[in-house]
C-alpha positions as CSV (number, residue, x, y, z in Angstrom):
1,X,-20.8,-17.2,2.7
2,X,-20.4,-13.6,4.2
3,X,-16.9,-14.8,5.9
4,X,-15.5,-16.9,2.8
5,X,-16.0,-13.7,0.4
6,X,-14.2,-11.1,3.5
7,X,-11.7,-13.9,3.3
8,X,-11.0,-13.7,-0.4
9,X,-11.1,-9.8,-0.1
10,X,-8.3,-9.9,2.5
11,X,-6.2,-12.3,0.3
12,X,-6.7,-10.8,-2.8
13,X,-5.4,-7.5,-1.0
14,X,-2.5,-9.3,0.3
15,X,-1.8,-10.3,-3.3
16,X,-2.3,-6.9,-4.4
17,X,-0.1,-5.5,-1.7
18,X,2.6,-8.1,-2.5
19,X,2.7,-7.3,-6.4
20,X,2.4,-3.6,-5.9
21,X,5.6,-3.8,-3.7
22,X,7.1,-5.6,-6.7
23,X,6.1,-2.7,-8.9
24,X,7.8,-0.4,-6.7
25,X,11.0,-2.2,-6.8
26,X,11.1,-3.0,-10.1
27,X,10.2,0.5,-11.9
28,X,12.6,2.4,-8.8
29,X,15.4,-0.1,-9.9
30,X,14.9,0.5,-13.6
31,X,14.8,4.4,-13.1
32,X,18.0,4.2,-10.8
33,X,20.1,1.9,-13.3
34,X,18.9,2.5,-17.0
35,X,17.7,5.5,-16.7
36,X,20.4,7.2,-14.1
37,X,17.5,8.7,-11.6
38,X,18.7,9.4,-8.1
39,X,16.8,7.6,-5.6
40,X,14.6,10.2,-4.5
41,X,13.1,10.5,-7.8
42,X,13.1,6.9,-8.7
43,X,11.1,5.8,-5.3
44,X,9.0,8.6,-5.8
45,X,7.7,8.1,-9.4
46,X,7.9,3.9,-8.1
47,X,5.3,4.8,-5.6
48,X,3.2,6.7,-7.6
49,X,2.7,4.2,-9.8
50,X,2.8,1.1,-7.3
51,X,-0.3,3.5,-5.8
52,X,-2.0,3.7,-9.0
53,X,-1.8,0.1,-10.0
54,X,-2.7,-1.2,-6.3
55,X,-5.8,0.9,-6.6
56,X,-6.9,0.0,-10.2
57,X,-6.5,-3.8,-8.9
58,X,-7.5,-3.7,-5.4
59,X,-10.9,-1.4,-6.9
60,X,-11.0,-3.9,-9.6
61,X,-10.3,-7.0,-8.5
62,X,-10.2,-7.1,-4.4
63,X,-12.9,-5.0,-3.3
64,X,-15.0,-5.9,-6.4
65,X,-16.3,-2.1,-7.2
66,X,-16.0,0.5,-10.1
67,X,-13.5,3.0,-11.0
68,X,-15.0,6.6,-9.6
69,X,-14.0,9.7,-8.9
70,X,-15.2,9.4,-5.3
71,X,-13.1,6.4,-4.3
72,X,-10.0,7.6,-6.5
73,X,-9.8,10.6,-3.7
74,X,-10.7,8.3,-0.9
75,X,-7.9,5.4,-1.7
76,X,-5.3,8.1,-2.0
77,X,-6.4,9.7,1.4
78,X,-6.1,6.0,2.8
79,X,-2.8,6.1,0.9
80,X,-1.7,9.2,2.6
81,X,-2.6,8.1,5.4
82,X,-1.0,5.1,5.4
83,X,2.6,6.7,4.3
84,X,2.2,9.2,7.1
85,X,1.6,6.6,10.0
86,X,4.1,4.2,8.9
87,X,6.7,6.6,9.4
88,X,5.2,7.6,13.1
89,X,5.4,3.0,13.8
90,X,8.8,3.0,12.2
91,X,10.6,6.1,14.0
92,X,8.5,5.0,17.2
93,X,10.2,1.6,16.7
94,X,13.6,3.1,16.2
95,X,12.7,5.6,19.2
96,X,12.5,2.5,21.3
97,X,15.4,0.9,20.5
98,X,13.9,-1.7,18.1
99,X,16.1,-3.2,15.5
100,X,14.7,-2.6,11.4
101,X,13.2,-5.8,11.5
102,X,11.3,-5.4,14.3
103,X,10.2,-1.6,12.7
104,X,9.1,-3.9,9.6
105,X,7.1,-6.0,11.4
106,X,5.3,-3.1,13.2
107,X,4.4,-1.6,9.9
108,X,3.3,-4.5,8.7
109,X,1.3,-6.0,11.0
110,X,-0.8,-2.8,12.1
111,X,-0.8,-0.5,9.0
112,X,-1.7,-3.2,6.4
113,X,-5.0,-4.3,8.6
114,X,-5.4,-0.9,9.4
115,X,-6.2,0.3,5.1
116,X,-7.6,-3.1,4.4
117,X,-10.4,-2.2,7.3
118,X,-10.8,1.5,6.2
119,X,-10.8,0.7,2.2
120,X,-13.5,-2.0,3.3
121,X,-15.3,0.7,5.3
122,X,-14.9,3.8,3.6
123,X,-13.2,4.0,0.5
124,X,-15.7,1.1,-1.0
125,X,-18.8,1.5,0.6
């Protein structure tokens, strides 16, 4: 039972990931179009609230927990985090020599395990 409901956390945070992505691409193409934003701006206010929505859902719905204060602070520090070492994979990628895609992949494969395991251990406990 204990290893079904990990496994519904992890794709239920997949999900979330996925859609929160989707946010960010929407609302920065909007601002950059409609709106006449310049990229910075748009990606920046499309990640804030990509952030905000992935934690209302992921608290909500992934991680099964309650809005509070003390997890608000914790999810943006595993946020923060996150931002921070996927540009250290990504420009130790590049350093390398590694084509974007392979950069991506990096990313993608260690940092997303990497929140899920600390939100699991520390933001939600």
């Amino acid at each position: 039972m204990a290893n079904n409901t990990e496994f519904i956390r992890v794709v239920r945070f997949g999900v979330c990931g996925v859609l929160a992505t989707g946010l960010h691409i929407v609302v920065a193409v909007v601002l950059i179009s409609h709106a006449g934003a310049s990229s910075t701006l748009a990606n920046t206010v499309a990640f804030a609230c990509a952030t905000c929505w992935s934690y209302l859902v992921n608290t909500l719905w992934s991680f099964s927990y309650s809005l509070r204060l003390r997890n608000v602070w914790r999810f943006a520090a595993v946020s923060f985090g996150g931002v921070v070492l996927t540009g250290l994979v990504s420009y130790l990628a590049h350093a390398a020599g590694a084509g974007p895609w392979i950069g991506i992949a990096m990313v993608v494969c260690t940092i997303t395990p990497l929140t899920f395991v600390t939100h699991r251990r520390w933001t939600y406990r």
